[in-house]
PyMOL Python script that loads the backbone (N, CA, C, O; Angstrom):
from pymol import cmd

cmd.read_pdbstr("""\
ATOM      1  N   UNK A   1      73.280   5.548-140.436  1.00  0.00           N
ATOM      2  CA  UNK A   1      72.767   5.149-139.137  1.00  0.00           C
ATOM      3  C   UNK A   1      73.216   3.733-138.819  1.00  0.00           C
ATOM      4  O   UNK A   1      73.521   2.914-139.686  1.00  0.00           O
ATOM      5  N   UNK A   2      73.234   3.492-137.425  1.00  0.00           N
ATOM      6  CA  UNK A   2      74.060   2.325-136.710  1.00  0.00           C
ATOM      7  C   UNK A   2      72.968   1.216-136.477  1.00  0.00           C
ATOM      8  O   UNK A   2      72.339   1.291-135.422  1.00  0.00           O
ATOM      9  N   UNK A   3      72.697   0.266-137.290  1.00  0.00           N
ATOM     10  CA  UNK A   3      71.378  -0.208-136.913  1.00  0.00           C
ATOM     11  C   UNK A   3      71.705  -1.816-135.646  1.00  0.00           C
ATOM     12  O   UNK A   3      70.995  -2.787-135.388  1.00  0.00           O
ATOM     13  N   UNK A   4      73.016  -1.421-135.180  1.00  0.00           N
ATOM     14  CA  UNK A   4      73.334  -2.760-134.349  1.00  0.00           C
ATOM     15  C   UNK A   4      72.986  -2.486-133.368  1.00  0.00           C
ATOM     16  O   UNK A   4      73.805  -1.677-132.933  1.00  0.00           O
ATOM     17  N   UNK A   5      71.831  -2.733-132.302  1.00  0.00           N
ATOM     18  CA  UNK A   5      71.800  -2.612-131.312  1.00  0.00           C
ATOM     19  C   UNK A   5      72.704  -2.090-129.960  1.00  0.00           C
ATOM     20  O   UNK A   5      73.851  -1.712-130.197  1.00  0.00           O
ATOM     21  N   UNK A   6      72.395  -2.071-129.062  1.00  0.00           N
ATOM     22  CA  UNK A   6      73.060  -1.898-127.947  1.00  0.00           C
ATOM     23  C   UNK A   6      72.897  -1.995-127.169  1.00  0.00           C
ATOM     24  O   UNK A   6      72.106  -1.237-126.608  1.00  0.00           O
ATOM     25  N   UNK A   7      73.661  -3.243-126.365  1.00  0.00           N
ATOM     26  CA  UNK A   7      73.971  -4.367-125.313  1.00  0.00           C
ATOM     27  C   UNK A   7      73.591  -3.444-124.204  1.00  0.00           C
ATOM     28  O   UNK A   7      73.991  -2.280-124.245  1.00  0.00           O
ATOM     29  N   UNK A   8      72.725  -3.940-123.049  1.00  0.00           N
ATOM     30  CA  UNK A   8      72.063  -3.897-122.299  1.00  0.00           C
ATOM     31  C   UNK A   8      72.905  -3.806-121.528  1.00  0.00           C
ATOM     32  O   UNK A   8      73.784  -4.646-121.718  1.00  0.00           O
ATOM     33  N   UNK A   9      73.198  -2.698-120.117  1.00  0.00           N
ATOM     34  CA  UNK A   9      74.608  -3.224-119.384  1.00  0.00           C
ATOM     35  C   UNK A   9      74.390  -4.267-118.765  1.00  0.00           C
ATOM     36  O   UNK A   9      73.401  -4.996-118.851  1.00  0.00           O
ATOM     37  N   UNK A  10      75.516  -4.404-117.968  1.00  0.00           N
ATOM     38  CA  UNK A  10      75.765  -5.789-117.047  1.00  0.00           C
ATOM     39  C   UNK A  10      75.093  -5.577-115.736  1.00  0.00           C
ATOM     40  O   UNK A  10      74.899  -4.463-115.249  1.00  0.00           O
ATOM     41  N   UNK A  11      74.690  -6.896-115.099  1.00  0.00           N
ATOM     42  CA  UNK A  11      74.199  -6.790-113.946  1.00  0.00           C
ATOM     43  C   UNK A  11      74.826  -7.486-113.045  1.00  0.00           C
ATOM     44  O   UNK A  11      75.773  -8.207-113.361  1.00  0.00           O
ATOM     45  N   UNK A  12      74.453  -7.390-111.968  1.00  0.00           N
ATOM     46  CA  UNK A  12      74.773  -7.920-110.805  1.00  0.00           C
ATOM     47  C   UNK A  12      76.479  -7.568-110.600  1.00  0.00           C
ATOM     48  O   UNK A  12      77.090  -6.500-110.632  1.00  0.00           O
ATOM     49  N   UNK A  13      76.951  -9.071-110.364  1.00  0.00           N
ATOM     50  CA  UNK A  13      78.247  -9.290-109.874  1.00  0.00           C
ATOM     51  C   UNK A  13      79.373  -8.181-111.260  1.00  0.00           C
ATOM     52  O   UNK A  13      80.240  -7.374-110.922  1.00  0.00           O
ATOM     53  N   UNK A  14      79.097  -8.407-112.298  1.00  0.00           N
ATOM     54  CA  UNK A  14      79.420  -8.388-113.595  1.00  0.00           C
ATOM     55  C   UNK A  14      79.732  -6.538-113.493  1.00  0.00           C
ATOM     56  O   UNK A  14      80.824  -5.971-113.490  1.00  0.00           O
ATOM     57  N   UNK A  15      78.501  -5.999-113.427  1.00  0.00           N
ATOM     58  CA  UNK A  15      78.288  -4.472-112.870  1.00  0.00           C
ATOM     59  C   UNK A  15      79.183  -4.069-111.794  1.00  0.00           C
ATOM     60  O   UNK A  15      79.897  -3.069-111.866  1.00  0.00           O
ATOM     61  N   UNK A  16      79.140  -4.829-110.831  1.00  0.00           N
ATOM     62  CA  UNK A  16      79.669  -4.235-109.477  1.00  0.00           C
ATOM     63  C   UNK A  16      81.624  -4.410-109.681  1.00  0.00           C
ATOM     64  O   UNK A  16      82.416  -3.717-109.044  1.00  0.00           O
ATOM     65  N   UNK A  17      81.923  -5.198-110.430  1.00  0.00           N
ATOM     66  CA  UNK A  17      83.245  -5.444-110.477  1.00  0.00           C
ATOM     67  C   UNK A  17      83.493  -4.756-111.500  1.00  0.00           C
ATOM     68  O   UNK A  17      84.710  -4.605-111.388  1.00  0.00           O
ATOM     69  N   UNK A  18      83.106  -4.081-112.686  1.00  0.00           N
ATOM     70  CA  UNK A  18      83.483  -3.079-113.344  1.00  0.00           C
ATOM     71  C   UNK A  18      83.285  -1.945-112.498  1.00  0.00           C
ATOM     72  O   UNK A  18      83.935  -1.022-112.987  1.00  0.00           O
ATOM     73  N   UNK A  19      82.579  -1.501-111.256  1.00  0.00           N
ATOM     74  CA  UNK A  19      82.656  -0.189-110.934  1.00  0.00           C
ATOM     75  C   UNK A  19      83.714  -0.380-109.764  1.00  0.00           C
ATOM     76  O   UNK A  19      84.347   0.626-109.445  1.00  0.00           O
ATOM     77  N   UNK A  20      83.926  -1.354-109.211  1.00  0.00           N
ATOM     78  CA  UNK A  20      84.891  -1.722-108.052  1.00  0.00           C
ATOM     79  C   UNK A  20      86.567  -1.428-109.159  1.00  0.00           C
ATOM     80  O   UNK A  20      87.611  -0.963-108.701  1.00  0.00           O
ATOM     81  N   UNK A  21      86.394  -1.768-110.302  1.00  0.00           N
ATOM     82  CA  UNK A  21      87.797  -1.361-111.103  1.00  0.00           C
ATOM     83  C   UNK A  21      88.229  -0.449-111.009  1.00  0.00           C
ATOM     84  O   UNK A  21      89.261  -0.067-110.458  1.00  0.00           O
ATOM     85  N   UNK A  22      86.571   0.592-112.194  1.00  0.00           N
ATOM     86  CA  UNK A  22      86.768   1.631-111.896  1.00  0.00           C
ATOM     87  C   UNK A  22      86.989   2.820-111.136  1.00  0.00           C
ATOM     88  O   UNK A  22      87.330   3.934-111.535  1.00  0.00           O
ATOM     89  N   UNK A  23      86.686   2.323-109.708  1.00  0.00           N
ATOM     90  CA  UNK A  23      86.803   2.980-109.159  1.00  0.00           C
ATOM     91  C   UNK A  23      88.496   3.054-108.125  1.00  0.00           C
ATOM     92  O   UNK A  23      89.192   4.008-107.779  1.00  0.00           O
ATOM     93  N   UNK A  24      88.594   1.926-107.969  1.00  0.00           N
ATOM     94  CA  UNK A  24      90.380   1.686-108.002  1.00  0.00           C
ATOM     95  C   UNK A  24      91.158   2.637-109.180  1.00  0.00           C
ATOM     96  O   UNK A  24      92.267   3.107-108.925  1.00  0.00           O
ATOM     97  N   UNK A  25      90.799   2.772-109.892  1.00  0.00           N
ATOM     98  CA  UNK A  25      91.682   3.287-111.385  1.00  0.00           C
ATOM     99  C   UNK A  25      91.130   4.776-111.046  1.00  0.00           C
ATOM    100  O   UNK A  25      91.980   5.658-111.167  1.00  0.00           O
ATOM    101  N   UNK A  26      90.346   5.025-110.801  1.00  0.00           N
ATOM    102  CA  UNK A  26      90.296   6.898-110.623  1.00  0.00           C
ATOM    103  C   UNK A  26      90.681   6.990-109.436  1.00  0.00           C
ATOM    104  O   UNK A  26      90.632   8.126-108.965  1.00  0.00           O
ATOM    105  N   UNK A  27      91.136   5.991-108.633  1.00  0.00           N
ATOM    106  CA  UNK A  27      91.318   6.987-106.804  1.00  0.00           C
ATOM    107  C   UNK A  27      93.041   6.605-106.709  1.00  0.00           C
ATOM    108  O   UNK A  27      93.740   7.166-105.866  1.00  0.00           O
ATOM    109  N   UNK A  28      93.543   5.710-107.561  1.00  0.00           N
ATOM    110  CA  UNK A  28      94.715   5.447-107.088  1.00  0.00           C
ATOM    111  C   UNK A  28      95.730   5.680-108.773  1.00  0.00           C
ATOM    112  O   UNK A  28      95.710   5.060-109.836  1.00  0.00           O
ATOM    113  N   UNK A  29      96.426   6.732-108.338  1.00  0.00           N
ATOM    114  CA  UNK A  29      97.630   6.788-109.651  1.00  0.00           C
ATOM    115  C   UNK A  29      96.939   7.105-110.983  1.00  0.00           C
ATOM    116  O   UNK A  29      97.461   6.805-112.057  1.00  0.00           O
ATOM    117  N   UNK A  30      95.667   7.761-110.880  1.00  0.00           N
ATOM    118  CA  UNK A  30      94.620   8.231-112.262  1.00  0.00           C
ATOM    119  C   UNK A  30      95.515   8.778-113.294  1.00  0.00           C
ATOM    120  O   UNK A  30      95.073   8.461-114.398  1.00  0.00           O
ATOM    121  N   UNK A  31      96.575   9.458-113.380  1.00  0.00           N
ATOM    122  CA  UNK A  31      97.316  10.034-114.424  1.00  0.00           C
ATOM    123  C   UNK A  31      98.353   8.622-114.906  1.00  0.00           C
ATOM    124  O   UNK A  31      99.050   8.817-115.901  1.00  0.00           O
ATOM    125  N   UNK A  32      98.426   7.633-114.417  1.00  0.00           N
ATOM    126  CA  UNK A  32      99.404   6.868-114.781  1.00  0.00           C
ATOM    127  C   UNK A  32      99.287   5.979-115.899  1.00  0.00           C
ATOM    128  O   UNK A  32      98.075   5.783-115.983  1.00  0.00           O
ATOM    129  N   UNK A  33     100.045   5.115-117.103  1.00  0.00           N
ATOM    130  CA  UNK A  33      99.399   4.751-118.412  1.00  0.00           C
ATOM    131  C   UNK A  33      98.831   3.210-117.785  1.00  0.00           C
ATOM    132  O   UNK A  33      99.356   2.651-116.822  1.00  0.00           O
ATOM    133  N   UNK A  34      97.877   2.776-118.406  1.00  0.00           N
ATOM    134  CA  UNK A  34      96.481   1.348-118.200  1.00  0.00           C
ATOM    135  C   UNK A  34      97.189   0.767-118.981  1.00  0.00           C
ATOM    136  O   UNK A  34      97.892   1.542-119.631  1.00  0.00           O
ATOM    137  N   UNK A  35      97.361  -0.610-119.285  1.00  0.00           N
ATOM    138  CA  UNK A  35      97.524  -1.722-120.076  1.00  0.00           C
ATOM    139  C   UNK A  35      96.876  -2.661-120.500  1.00  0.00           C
ATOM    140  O   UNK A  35      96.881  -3.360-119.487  1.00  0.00           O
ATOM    141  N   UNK A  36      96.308  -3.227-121.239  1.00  0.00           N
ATOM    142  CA  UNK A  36      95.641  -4.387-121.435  1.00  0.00           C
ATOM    143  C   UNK A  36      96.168  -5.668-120.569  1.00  0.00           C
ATOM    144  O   UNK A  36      95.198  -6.354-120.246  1.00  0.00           O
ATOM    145  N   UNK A  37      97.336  -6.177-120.118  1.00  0.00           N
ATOM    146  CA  UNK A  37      97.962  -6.911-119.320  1.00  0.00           C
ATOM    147  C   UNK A  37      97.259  -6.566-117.811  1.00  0.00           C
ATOM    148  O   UNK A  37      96.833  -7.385-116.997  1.00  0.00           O
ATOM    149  N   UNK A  38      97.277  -5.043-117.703  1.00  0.00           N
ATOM    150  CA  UNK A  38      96.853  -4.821-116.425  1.00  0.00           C
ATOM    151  C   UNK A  38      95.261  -4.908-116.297  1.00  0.00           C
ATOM    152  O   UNK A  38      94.787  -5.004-115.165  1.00  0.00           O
ATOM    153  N   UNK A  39      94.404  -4.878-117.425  1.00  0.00           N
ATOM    154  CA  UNK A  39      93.100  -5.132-117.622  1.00  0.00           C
ATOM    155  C   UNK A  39      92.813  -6.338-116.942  1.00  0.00           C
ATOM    156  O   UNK A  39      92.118  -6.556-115.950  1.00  0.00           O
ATOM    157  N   UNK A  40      93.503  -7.099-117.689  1.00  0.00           N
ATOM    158  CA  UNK A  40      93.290  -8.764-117.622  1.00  0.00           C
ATOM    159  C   UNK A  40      93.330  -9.320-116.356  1.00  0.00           C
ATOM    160  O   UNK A  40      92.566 -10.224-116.017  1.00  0.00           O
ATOM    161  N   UNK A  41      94.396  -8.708-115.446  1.00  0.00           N
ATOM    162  CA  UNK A  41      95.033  -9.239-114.179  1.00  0.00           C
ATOM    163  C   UNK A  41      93.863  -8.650-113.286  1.00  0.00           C
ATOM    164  O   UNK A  41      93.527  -9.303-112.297  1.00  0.00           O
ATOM    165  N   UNK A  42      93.219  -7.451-113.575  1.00  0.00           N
ATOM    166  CA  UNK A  42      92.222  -6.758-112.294  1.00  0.00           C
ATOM    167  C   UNK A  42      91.335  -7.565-112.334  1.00  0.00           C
ATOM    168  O   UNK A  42      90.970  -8.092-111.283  1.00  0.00           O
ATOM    169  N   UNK A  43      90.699  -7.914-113.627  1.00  0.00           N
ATOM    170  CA  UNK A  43      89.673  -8.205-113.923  1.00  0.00           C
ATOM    171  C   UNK A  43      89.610 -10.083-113.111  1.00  0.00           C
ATOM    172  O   UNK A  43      88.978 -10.451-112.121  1.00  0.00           O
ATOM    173  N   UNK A  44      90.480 -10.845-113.980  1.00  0.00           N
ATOM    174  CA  UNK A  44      90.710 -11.871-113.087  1.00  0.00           C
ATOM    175  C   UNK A  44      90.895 -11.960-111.402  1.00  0.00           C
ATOM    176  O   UNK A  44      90.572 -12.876-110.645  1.00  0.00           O
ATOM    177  N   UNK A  45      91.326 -11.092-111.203  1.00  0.00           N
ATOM    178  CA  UNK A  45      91.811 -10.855-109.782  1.00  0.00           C
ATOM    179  C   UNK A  45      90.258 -10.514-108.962  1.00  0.00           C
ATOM    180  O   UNK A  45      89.650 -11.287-108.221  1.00  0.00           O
ATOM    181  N   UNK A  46      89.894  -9.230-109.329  1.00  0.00           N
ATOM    182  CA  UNK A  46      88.260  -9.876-108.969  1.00  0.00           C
ATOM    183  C   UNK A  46      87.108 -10.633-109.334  1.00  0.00           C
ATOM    184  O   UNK A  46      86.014 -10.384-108.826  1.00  0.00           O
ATOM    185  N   UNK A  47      87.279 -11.600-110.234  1.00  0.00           N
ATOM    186  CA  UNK A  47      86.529 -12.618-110.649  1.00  0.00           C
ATOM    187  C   UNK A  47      86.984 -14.023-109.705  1.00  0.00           C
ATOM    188  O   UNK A  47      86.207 -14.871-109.266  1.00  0.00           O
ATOM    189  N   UNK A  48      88.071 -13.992-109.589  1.00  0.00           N
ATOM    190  CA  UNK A  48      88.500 -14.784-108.440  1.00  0.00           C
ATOM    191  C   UNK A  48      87.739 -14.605-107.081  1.00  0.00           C
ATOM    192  O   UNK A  48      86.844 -15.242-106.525  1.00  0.00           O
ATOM    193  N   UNK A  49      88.599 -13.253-106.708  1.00  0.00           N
ATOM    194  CA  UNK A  49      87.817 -13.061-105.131  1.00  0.00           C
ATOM    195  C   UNK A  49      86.144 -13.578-105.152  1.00  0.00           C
ATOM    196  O   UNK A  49      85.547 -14.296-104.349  1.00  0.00           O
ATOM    197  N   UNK A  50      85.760 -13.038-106.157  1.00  0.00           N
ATOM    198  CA  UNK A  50      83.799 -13.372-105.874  1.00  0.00           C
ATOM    199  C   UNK A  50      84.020 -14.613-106.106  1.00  0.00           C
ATOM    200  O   UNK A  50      83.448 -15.379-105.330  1.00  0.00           O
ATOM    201  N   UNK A  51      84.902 -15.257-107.221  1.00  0.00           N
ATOM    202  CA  UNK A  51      84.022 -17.108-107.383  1.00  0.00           C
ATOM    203  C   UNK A  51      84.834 -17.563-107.231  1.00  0.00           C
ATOM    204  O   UNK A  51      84.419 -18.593-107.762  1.00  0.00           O
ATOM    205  N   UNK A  52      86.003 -17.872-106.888  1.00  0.00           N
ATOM    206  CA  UNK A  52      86.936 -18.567-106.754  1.00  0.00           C
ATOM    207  C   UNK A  52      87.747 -18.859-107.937  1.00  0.00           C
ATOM    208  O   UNK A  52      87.485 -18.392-109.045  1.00  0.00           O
ATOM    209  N   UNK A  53      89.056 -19.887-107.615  1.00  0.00           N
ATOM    210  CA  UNK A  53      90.237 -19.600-109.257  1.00  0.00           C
ATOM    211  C   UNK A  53      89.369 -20.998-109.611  1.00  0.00           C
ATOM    212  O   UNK A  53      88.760 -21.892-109.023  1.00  0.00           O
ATOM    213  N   UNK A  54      89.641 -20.678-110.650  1.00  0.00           N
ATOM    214  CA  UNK A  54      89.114 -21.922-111.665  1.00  0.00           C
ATOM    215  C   UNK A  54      88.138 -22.387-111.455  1.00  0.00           C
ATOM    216  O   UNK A  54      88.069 -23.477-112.023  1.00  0.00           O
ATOM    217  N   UNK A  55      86.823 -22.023-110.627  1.00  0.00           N
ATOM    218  CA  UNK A  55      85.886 -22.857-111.062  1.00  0.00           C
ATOM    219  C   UNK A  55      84.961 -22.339-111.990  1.00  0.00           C
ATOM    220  O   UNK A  55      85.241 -21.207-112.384  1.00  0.00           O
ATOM    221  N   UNK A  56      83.753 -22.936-112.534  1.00  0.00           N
ATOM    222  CA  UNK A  56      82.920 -22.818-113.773  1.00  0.00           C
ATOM    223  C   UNK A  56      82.463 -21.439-113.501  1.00  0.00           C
ATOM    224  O   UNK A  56      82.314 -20.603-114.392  1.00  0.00           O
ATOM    225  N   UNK A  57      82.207 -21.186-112.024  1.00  0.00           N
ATOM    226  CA  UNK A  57      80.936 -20.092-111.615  1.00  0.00           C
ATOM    227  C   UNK A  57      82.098 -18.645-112.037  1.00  0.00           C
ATOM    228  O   UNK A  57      81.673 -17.727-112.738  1.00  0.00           O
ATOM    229  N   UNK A  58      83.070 -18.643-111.676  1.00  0.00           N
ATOM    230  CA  UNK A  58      84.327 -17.801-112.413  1.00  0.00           C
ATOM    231  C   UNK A  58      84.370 -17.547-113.755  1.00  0.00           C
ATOM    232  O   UNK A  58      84.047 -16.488-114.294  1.00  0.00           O
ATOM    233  N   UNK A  59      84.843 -18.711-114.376  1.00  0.00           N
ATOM    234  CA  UNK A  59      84.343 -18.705-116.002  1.00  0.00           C
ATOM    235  C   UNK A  59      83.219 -18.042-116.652  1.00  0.00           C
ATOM    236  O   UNK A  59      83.340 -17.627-117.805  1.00  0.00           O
ATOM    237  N   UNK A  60      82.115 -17.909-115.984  1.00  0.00           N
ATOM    238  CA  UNK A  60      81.260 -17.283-116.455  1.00  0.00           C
ATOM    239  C   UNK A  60      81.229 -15.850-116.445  1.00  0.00           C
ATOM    240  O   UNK A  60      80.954 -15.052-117.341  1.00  0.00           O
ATOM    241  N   UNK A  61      81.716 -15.613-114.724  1.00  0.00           N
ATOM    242  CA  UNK A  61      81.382 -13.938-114.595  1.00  0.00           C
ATOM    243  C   UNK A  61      82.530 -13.751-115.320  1.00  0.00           C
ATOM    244  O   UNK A  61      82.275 -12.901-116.173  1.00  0.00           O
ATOM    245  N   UNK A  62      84.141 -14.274-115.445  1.00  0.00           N
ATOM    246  CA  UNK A  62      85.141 -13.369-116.113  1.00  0.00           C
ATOM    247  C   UNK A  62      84.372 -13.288-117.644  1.00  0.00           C
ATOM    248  O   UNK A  62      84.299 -12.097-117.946  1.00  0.00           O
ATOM    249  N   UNK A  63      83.861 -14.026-118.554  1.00  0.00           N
ATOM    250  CA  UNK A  63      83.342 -14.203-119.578  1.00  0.00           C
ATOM    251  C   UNK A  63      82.778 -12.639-120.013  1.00  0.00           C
ATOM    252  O   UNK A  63      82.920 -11.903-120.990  1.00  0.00           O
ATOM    253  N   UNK A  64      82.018 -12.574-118.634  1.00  0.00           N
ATOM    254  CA  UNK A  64      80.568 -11.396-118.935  1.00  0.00           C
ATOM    255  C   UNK A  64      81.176 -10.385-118.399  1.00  0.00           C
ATOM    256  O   UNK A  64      80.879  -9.352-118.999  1.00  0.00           O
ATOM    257  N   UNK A  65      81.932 -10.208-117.495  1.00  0.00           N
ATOM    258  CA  UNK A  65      82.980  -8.760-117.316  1.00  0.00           C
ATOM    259  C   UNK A  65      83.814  -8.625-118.638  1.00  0.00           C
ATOM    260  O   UNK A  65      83.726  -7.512-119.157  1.00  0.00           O
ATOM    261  N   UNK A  66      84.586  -9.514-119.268  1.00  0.00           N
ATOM    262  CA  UNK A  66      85.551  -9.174-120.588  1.00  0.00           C
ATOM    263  C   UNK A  66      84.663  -8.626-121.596  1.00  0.00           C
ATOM    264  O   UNK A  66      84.958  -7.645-122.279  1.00  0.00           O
ATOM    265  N   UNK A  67      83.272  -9.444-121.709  1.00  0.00           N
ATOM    266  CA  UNK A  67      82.470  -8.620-123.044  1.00  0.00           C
ATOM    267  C   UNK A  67      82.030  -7.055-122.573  1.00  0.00           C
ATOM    268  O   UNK A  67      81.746  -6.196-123.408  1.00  0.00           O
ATOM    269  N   UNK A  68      82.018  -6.859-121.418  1.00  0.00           N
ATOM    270  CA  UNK A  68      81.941  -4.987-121.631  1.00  0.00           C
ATOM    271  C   UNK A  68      82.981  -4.188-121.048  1.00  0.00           C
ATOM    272  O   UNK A  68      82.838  -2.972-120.921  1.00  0.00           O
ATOM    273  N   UNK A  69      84.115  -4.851-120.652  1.00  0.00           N
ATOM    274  CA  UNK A  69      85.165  -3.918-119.964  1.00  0.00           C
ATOM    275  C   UNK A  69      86.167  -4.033-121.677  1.00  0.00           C
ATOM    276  O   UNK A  69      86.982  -4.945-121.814  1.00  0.00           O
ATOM    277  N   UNK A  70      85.977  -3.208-122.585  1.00  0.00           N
ATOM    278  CA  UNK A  70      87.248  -2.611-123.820  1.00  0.00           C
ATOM    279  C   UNK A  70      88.342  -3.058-123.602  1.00  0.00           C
ATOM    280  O   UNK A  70      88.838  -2.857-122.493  1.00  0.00           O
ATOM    281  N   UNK A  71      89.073  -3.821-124.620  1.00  0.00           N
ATOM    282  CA  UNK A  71      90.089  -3.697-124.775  1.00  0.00           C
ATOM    283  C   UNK A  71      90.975  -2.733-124.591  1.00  0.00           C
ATOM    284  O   UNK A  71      90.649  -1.803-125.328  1.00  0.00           O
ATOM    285  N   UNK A  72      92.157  -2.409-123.844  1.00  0.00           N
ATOM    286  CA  UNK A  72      92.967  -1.421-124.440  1.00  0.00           C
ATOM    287  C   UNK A  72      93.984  -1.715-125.722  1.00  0.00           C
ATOM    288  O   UNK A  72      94.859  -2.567-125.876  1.00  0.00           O
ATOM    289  N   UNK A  73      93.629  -0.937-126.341  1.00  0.00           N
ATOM    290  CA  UNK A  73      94.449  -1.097-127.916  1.00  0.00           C
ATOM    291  C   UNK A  73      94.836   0.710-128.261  1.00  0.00           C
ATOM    292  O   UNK A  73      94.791   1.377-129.295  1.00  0.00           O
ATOM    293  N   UNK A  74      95.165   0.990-127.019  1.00  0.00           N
ATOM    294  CA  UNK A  74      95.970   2.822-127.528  1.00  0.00           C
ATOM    295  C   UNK A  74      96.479   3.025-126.270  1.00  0.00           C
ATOM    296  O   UNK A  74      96.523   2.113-125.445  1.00  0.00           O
ATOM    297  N   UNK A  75      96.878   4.170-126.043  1.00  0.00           N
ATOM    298  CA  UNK A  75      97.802   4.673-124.596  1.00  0.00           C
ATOM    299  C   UNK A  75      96.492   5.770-123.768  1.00  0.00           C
ATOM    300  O   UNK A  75      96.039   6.815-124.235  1.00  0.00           O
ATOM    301  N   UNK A  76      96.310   5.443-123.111  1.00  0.00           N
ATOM    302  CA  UNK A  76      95.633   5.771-122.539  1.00  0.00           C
ATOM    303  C   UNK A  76      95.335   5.851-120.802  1.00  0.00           C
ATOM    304  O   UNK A  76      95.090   4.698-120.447  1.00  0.00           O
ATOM    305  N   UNK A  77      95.283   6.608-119.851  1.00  0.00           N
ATOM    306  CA  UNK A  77      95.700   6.955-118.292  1.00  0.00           C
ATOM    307  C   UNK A  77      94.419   5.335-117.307  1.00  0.00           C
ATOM    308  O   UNK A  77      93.351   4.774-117.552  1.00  0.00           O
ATOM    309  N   UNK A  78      95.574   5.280-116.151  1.00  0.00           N
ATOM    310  CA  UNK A  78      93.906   4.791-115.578  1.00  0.00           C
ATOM    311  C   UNK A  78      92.804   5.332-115.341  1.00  0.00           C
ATOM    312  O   UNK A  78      91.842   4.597-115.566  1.00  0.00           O
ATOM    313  N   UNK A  79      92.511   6.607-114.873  1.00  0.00           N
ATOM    314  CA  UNK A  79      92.025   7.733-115.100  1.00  0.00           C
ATOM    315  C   UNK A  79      90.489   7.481-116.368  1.00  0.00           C
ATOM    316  O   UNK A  79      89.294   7.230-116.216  1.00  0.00           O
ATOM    317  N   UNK A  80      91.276   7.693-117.407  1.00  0.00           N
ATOM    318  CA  UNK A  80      90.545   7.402-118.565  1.00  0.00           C
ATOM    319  C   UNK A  80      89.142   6.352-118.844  1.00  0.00           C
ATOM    320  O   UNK A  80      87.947   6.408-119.136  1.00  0.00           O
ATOM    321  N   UNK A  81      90.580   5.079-118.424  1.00  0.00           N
ATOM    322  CA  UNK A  81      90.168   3.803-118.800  1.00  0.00           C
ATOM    323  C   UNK A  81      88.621   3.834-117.749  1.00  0.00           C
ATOM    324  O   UNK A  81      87.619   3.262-118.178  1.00  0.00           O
ATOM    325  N   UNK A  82      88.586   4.678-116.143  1.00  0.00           N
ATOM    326  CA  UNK A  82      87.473   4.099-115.383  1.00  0.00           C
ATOM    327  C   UNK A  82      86.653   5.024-116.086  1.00  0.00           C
ATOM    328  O   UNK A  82      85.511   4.609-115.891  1.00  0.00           O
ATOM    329  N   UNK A  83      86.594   5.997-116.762  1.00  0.00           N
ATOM    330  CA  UNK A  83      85.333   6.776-117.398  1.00  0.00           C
ATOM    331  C   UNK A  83      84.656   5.529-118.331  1.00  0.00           C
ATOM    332  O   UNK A  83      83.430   5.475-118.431  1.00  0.00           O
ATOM    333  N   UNK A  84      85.418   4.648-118.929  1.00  0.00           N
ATOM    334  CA  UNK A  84      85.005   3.962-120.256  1.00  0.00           C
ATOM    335  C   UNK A  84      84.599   3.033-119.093  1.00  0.00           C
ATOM    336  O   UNK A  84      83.372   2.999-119.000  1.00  0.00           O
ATOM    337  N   UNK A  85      85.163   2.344-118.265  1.00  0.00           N
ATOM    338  CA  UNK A  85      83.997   1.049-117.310  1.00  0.00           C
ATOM    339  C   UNK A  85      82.971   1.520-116.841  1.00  0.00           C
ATOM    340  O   UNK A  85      82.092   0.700-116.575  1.00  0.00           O
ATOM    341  N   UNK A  86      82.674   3.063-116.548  1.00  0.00           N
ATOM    342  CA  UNK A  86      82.181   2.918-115.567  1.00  0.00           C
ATOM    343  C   UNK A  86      80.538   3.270-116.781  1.00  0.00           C
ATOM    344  O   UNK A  86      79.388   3.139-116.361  1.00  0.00           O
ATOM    345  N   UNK A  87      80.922   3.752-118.393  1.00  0.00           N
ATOM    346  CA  UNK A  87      79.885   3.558-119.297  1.00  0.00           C
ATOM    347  C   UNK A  87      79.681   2.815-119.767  1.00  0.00           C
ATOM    348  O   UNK A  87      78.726   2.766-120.543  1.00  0.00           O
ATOM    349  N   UNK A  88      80.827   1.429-119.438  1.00  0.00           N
ATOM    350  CA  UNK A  88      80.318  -0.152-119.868  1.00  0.00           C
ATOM    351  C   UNK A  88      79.007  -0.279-118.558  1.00  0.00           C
ATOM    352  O   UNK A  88      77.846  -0.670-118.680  1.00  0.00           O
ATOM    353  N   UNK A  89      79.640   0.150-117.499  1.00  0.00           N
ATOM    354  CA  UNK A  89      78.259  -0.649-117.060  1.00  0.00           C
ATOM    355  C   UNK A  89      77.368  -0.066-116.546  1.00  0.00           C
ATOM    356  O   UNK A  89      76.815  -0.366-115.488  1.00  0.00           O
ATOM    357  N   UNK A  90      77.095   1.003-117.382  1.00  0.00           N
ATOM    358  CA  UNK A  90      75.477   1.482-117.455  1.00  0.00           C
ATOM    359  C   UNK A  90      75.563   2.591-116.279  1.00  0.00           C
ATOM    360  O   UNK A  90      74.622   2.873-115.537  1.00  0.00           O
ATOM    361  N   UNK A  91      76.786   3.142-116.239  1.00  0.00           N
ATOM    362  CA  UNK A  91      76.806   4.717-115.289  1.00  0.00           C
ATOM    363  C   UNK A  91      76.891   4.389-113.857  1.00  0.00           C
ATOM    364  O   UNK A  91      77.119   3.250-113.450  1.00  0.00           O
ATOM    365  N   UNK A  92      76.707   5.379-113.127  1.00  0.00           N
ATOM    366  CA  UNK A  92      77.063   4.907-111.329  1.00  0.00           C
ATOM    367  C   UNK A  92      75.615   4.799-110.806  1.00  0.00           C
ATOM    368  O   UNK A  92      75.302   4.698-109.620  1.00  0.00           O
ATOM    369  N   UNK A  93      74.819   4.834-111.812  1.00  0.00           N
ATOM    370  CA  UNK A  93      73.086   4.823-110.650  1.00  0.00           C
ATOM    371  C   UNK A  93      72.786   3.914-110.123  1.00  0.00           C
ATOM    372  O   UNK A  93      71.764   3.907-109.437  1.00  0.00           O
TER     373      UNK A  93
END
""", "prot")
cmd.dss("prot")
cmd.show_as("cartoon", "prot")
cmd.util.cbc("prot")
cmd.orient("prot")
């Protein structure tokens, strides 16, 4: 048995930009392969739009979006990848 807990999803801004990913990644090119490069760039890319480039209030939400949006470390579709965001952050309810 797994006795490590399990992280509470994300809220707010943090939540809404993992399902705003995911949901880009299942409506556009879903069969096509995800990258970790391309992780990084969405993810920044809307951490920007909400807080702007470089300031602190950015730093934080990219911080708290990277701890539940997975690494990619295998080959895997965009498709895929939004099933796994969209159970980082606690389902579509």
């Amino acid at each position: 048995m797994n006795d490590t807990p399990t992280p509470a999803p994300p809220g707010g801004d943090a939540r809404e930009i993992l399902l705003n990913i995911a949901n880009r990644l299942a409506s556009v090119r879903p069969t096509h392969a995800f990258t970790d490069g391309r992780r990084l760039a969405m993810i920044l890319t809307a951490v920007t739009d909400r807080r702007g480039y470089m300031t602190d209030a950015a730093d934080v939400l990219e911080a708290e979006v990277l701890r539940y949006a997975p690494p990619v470390d295998r080959a895997i579709t965009r498709g895929e990848y939004a099933l796994l965001l969209r159970k980082a952050a606690g389902g579509d309810r």
